[in-house]
C-alpha positions in Angstrom: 165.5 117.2 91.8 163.4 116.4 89.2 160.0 117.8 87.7 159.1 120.7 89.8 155.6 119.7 90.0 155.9 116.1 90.9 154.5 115.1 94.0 157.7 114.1 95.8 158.5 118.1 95.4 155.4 119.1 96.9 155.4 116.6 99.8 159.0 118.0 100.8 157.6 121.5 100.7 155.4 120.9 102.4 157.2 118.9 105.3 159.7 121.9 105.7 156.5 124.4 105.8 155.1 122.2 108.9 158.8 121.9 110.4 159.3 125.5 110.1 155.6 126.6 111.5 155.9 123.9 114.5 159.7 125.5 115.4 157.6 128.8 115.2 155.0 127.8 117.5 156.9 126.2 120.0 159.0 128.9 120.3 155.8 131.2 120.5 154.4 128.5 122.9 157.1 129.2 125.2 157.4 132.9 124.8 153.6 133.1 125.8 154.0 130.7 128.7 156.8 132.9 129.8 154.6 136.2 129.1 151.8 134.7 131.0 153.6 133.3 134.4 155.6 137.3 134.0 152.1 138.7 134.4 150.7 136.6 137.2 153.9 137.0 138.9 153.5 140.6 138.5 149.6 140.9 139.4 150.0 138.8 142.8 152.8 141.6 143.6 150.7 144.3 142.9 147.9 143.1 144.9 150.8 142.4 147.7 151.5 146.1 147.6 147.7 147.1 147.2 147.4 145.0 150.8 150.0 146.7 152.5 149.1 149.9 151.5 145.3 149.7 153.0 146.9 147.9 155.8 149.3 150.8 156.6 146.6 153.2 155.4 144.2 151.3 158.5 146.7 151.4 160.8 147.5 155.0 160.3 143.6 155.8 160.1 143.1 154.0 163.6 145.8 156.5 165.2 144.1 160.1 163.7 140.7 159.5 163.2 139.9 159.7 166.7 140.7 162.9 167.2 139.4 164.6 164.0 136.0 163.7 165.6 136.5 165.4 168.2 138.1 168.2 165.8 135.3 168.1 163.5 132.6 168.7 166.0 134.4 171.4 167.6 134.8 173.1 164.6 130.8 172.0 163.4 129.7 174.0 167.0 132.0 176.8 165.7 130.1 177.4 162.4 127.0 177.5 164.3 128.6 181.0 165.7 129.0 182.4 162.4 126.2 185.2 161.2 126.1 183.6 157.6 123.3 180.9 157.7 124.3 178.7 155.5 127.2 178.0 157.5 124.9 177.4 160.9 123.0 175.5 158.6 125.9 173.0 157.4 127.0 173.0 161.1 124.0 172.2 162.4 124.0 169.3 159.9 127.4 168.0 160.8 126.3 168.0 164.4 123.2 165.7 163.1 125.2 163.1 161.4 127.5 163.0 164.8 124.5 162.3 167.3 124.2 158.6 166.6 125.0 157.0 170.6 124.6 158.6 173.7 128.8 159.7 174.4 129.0 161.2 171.1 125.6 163.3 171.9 127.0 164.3 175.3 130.3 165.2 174.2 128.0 167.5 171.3 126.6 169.0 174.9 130.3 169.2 176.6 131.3 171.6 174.0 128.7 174.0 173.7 127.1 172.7 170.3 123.2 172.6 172.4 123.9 176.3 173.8 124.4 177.2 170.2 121.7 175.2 168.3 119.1 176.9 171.3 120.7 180.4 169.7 120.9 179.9 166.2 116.5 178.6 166.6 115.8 181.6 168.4 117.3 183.7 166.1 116.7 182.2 162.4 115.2 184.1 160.3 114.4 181.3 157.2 112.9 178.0 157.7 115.8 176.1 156.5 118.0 177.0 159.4 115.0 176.9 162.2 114.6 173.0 160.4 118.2 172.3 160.4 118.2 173.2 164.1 115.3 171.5 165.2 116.6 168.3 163.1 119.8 168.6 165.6 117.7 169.0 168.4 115.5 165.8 167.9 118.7 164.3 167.1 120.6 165.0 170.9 117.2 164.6 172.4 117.5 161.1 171.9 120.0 161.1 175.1 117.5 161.5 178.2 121.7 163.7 179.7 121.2 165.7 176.4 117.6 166.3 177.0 118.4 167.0 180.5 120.8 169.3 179.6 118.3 171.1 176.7 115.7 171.2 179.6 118.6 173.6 181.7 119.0 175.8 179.0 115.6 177.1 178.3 114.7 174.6 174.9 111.3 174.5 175.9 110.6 178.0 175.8 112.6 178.6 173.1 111.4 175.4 170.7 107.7 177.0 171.6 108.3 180.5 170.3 109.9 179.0 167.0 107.0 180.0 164.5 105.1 177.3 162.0 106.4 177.3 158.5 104.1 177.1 156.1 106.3 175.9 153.3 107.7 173.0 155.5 106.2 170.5 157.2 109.0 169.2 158.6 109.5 172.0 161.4 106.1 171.4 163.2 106.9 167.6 163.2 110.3 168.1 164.2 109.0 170.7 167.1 105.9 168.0 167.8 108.9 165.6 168.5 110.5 167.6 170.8 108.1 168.9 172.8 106.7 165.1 173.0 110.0 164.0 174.3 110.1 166.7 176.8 106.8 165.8 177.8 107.1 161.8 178.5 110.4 162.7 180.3 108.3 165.2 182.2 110.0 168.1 181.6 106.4 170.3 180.9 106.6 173.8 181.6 
């Protein structure tokens, strides 16, 4: 081969370096093409299965939620029977959230929960629970049936007797409310 440092020598070392490191790369090259289509392959399958989970999880969800409403506000008129305030409070508060359309207000009346919200104002003995029961109040008073049906059991009298607060505001305004609506609906005692 001659002198080791001639140029010939370093131009074939140097071919076989570039033949060597292009076989490397395209063997690389293909490896990571293979790689890459494996884990596109394997993220469009898990968003399949993430699809047909929420779609089986809907489905399921359209069959049972229906009647854990009606569950839920039995069981939110059922705390308001409890001595323990807090847990009239956090009945009264379910009962709130529930009394957005007229059917779900009247099905609040069906089951007792404006019997019970009349007895836990009349006999709370903190302002949070008198303003948690008022808030339900104004809420179901937005059905002129509820309202009816508040008129029947004595609300009036009852919503008159609950005293002031001084620490919160928000009972006279929620008693103002009340006793506003009963009045344009002409329900005045």
């Amino acid at each position: 081969m001659g002198n080791p440092l001639s140029p010939f020598f370093w131009h074939l070392c140097r071919r076989r370096a570039q033949i060597n490191l292009q076989s490397r790369n395209f063997s690389s090259y293909s490896g990571k093409d293979e790689l890459s289509i494996e884990q596109e392959a394997e993220r469009k399958i898990g968003w399949l299965l993430k699809l047909l989970f929420a779609g089986t999880a809907t489905a399921i969800g359209y069959q049972f939620f229906p009647y854990m409403g009606d569950n839920l506000m039995q069981q939110s008129v059922s705390l308001l029977q409890v001595k323990d305030p807090l847990f009239k409070r956090m009945g009264a508060s379910r009962l709130a959230r529930f009394a957005v359309d007229d059917e779900r207000r009247m099905k609040i009346v069906e089951i007792g929960g404006a019997k019970e919200l009349l007895n836990m104002l009349s006999t709370a003995k903190d302002d949070r629970t008198r303003k948690a029961a008022l808030k339900t109040l104004v809420a179901l008073s937005n059905s002129d049936e509820a309202l009816a049906s508040l008129h029947d059991n004595g609300a009036i009298s009852i919503i008159k007797s609950t005293p002031n607060s001084l620490e919160d505001a928000e009972v006279q305004i929620f008693k103002s409310n009340l006793m506003k609506r009963f009045h344009d609906m002409r329900y005045d005692e």
